[in-house]
N, C-alpha and C positions, 0 to 999 in steps of 0.2 A: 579591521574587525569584520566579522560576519556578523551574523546576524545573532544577536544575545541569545545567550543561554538561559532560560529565569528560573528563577528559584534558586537558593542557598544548594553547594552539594550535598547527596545525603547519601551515606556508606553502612548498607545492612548488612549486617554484621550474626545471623541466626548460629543458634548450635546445628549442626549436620549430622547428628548422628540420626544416623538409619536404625532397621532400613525403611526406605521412603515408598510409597506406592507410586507417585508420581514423581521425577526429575522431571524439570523443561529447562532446557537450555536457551538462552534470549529471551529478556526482558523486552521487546517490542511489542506492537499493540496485539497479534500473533500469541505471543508464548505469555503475554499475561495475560490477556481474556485466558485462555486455556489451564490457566492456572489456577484462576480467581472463581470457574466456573466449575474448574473439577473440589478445588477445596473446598465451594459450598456444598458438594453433597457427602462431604466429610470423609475425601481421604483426605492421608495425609501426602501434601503437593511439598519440595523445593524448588524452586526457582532458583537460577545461577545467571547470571547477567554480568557480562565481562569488564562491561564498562561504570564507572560512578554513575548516580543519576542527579540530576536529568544531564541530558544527553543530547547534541546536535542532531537532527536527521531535516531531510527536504521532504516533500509529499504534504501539505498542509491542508489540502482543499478537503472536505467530507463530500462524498455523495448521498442522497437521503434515506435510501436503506441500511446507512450504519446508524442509523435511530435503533432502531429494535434491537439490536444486539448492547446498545450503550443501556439503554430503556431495562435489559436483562440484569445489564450491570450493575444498575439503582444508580446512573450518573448523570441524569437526564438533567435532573435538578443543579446539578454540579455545574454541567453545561451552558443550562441558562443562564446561569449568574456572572459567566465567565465574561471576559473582557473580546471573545473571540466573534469575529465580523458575522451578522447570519447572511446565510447564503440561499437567495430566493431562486437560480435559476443559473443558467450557463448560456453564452453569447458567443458565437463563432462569425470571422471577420475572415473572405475568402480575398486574394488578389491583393493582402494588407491595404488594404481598403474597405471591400463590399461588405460591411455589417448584414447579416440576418436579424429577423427579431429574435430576442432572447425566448430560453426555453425557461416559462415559468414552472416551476413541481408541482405549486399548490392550484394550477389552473391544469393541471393532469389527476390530479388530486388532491383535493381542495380537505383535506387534514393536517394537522401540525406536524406530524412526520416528514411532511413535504419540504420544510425549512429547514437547512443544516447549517455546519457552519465554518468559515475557514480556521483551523488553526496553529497554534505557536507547537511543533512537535516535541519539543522537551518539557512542555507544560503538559501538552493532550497525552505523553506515555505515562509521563509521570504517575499522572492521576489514576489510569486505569493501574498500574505497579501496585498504587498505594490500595487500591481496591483491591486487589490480588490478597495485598494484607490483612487488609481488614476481613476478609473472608476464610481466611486461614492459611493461606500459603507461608511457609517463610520464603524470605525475599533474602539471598545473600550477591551484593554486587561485589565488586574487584576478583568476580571468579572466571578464571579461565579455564575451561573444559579443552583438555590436552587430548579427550580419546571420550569413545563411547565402549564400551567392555559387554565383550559378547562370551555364551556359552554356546557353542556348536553354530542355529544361526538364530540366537534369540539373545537380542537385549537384556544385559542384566546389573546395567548402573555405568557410571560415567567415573574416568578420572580426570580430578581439576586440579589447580595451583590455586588456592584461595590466600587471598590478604589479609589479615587479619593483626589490627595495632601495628601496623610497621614491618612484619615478619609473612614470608609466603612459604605459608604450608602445601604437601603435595597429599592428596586424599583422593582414597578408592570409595565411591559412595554406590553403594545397591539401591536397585528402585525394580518393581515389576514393568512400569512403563516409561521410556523414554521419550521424550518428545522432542524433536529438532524445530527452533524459532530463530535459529541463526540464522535468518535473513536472506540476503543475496551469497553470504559465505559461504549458504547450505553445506552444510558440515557435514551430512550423511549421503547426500548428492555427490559430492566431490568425493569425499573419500571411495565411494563405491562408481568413481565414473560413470554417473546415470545422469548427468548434468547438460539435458539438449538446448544447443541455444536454436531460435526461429531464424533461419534464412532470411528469412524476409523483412523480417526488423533488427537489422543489425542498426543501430539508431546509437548517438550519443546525444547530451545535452552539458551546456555552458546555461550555468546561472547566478544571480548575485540577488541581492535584494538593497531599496529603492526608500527613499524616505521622501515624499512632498510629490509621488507621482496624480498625477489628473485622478479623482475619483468620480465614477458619476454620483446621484445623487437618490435620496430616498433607499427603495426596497430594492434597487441597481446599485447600492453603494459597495455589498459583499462579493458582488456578483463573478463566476471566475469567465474569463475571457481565454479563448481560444484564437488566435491570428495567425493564419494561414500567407505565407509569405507568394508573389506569383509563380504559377509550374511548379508548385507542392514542391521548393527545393526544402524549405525550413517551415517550422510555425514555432511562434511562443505563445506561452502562459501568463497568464496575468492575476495573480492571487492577492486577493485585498488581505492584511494582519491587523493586529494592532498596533497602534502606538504610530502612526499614521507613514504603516511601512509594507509595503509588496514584493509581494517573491516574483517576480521576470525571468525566464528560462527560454532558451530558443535549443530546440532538438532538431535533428536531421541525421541523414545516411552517415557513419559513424566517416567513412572519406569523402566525406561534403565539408565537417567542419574540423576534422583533425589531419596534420601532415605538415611535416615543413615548406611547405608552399604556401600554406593558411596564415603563419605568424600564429602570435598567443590568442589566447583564448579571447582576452579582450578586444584584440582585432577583428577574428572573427566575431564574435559581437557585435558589432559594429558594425562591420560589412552588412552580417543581415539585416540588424536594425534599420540600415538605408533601403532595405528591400520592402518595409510594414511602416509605411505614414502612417498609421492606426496606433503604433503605438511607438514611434517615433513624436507621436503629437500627447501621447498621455506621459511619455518622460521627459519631458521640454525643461521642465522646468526643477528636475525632479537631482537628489542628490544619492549616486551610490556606496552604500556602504560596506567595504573591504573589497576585497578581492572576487573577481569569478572566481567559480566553482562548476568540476568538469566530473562528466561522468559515464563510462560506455558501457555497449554492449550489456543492456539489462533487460532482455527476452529471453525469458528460456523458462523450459521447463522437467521436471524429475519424470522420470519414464516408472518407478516403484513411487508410491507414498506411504507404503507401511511394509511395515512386516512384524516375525513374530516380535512382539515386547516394545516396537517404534513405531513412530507415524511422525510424520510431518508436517507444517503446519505455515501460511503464510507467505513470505518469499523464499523461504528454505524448501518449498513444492513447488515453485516457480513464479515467475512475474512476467507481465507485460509492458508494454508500453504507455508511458501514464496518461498520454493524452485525454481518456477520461474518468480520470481520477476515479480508478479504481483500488490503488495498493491498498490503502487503507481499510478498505470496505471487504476487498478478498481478506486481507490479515484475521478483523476481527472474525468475519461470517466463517473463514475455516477453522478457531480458534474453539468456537462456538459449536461447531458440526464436532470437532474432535474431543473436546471435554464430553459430551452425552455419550459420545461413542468409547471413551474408554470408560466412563464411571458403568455401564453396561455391559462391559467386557470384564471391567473387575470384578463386578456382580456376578457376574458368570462364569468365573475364572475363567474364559478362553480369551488369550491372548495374542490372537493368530491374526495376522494381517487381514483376513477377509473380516476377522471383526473389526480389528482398529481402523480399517477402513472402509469402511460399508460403503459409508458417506462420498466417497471420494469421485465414483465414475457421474452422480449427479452435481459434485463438485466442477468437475471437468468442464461437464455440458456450458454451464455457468460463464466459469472461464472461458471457453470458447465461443459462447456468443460477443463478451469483451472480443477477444481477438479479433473476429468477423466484421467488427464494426472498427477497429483499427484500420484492418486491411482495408475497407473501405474508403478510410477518412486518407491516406495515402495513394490511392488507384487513382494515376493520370487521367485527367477527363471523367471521373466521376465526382456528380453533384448528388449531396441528399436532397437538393432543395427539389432537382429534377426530378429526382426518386420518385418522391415524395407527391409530386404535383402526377405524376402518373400512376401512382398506387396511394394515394390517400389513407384507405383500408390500414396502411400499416405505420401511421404516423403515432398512433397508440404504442403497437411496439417498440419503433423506435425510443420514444422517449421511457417506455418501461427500462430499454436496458441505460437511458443515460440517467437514471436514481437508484438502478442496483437492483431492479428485481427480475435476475435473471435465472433464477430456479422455478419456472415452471416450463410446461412444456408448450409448445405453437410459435417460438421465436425461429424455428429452422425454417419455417415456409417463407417469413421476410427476405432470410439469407438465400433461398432457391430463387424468388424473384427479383435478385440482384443478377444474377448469371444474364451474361456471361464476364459482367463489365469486374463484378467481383467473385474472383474465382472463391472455393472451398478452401481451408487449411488444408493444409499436405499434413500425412503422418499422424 
């Protein structure tokens, strides 16, 4: 077994008759924020989600600026109540040994926003889905979107195969705007070949998750850990759950841990595990439950995010490297930027991609301070502790982008004072 699915399946089942103002394609935290936030200002949204819910995914950790966007949601309270770990702070272990001190949020920011929290991803989509609902979207899952249906070059409705009682119907559904939240599949990326992946993180990851592993203790009990294995060949994750069970992931150059010279996955696991006494000493004791679980090549990003009647949204516009735990936080924040921006487009009738994407080249920026600090946490011979103890001045920034608030501007002058040890992004 992997790691439990929770909750009963639940199969929504809406009438589809159009035509719809909104289609979003994927149910992830992506395409239902954007759902849930364009149907409160009352159009009328569908939602198409190919899979039953809830639904398996990996990425569990929150970073603290998806408060705001949940807080928008009205889930705030939801969250509290929840059984999911809070998360005070992020711990990096370099040489799988040399602990740093932990980065507290609330001691960068000493407001409840600062605490988030780790959690179970077929619970945490669910809920935001069920919010989608409750705000007026229909929700139909078992739908497969076979095509997105164009007139000249503007979006103008989606064909799918939907389930319904036992039988799959095939259906032309019209929408003024389309949204792609399918994921890493990016459905609009691929099909239009605009789909770049980074050079430079060509990176896979092997992970399982872990029952009885060492937890520390008190406000470090949530805490996600970051271990750096020696010569940056590998690092894992360390993500506390509930039900006293952790996510363990080890990533690396995608021909560091795949090839027939490597053996299966669990070898390589293994292998590096001997390279991290750090957390070779937190699974001592600790019991794996099912099978690893492999994953590559998940850097890249769409060179268009909109056009006329579409935009993109999530990792269907691209993904990084999770190293800090961003997917989550990019999904909802662009989910959130794209619902204003088309209920404002529809207001306006103009549907043109410089509207459906306004948002998108501040989006970028965003995104690319993550990158910048990727590249960094990989660049042979650089230390942030070094950095750090030489430019002080920007130990602020730093920790600004590791809680997600990387939509303002003065984060590039940190990234100039890295040169030359971390170069700029190409391209």
């Amino acid at each position: 077994m992997n790691l439990p699915v929770s909750g009963d399946p639940v199969d929504y089942c809406p009438d589809t008759e159009g035509p719809w103002d909104v289609i979003v394609i994927g149910g992830g935290p992506a395409g239902a924020t954007t759902a849930a936030l364009t149907a409160e200002y009352g159009h009328r949204v569908l939602l198409l989600e190919r899979s039953t819910v809830p639904r398996f995914h990996v990425g569990e950790s929150l970073i603290p600026e998806t408060w705001w966007t949940l807080q928008r949601l009205g889930l705030i309270e939801q969250m509290k109540q929840s059984a999911f770990p809070r998360k005070y702070s992020v711990q990096f272990v370099s040489d799988g040994f040399r602990e740093s001190a932990p980065f507290y949020f609330d001691e960068h920011r000493p407001q409840e926003s600062s605490v988030t929290w780790q959690v179970v991803r077929s619970e945490f989509d669910r809920m935001i889905l069920e919010r989608a609902r409750e705000l007026g979207a229909a929700v139909h899952t078992s739908a497969h979107v076979t095509d997105v249906l164009f007139e000249n070059d503007r979006a103008v409705g989606v064909q799918a195969q939907i389930r319904r009682q036992g039988d799959t119907q095939r259906v032309r559904l019209a929408a003024s705007v389309v949204v792609d939240a399918t994921g890493q599949s990016a459905f609009l990326s691929s099909r239009r070949k605009d789909r770049h992946r980074d050079p430079r993180l060509l990176k896979a990851s092997i992970w399982g998750y872990f029952r009885g592993a060492r937890r520390d203790r008190g406000r470090d009990e949530g805490a996600t850990l970051i271990m750096q294995t020696p010569e940056k060949k590998s690092w894992f994750w360390y993500i506390p759950l509930p039900d006293d069970i952790v996510s363990v992931g080890c990533t690396a150059d995608l021909s560091f841990l795949f090839g027939p010279q490597h053996g299966t996955a669990a070898d390589v696991f293994a292998r590096e595990l001997k390279r991290c006494p750090a957390m070779q000493e937190r699974l001592a004791r600790a019991e794996r439950l099912g099978e690893f679980l492999t994953t590559k090549d998940f850097s890249w990003s769409s060179g268009q995010g909109a056009g006329h009647g579409w935009v993109l949204v999530g990792d269907a516009f691209g993904f990084i490297d999770p190293v800090y735990s961003s997917g989550v936080y990019l999904a909802l924040k662009s989910g959130e930027f794209a619902a204003d921006a088309i209920h404002e487009a529809l207001s306006d009738g103009d549907l043109s991609a410089e509207r459906l994407g306004h948002w998108q080249p501040m989006y970028r920026r965003g995104v690319d301070s993550f990158r910048r600090l990727v590249y960094a946490f990989y660049t042979p011979g650089f230390s942030f502790a070094t950095f750090l103890k030489e430019h002080p001045e920007y130990h602020s920034s730093l920790v600004d982008i590791l809680i997600g608030d990387v939509f303002r501007p003065g984060l590039e002058d940190m990234f100039d004072a890295m040169q030359p040890e971390q170069p700029a992004p190409s391209g």
